[in-house]
N, C-alpha and C positions, 0 to 999 in steps of 0.2 A: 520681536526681533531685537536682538543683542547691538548694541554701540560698540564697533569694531574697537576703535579708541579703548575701549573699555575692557574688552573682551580680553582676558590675559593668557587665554589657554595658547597662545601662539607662544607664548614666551621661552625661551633658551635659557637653560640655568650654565651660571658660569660666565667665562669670557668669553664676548662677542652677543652678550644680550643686546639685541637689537630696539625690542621693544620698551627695555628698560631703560637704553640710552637717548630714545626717542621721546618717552613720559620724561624724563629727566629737562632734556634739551626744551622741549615743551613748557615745564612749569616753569623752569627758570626763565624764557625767553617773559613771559607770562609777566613773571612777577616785577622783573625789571622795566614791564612795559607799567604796570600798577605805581612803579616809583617808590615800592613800600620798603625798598633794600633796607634802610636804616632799621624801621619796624623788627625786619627779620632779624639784622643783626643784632641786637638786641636781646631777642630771643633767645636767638646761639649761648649770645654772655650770660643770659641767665639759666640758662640749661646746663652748662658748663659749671657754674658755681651753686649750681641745685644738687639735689640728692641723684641728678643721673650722671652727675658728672664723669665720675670713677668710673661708668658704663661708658661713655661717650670715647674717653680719652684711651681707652681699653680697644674698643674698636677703629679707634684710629690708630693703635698701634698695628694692630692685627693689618688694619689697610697698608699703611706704611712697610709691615712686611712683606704681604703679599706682592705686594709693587716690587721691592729688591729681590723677591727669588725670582720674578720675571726676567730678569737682565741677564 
């Protein structure tokens, strides 16, 4: 038997993923209860100044856009 948690076949591609917004809301609640936010941030900075960075800042642009054609 499959962990529903887990099981992804339910998921909605696009706006209004539910299940996506739920793992999401989950990890973070998650992590912020670990108190490791620093740890993470961290991460971010050096992800950002690593060879993905140019990937990272690319997709936040694309997010950034996607958000303004919504309006």
């Amino acid at each position: 038997m499959t962990d529903p948690k887990k099981d992804n076949q339910g998921d909605s591609i696009g706006e209004g993923n539910r299940d996506a917004a739920r793992r999401y809301n989950e990890g973070l609640a998650e992590s912020l209860k670990k108190g490791n936010t620093e740890e993470l941030a961290k991460k971010a900075e050096e992800a950002l100044e690593g060879r993905e960075g140019a990937e990272l800042r690319q997709a936040e642009e694309r997010g950034k856009h996607a958000e303004t054609k919504k309006k």
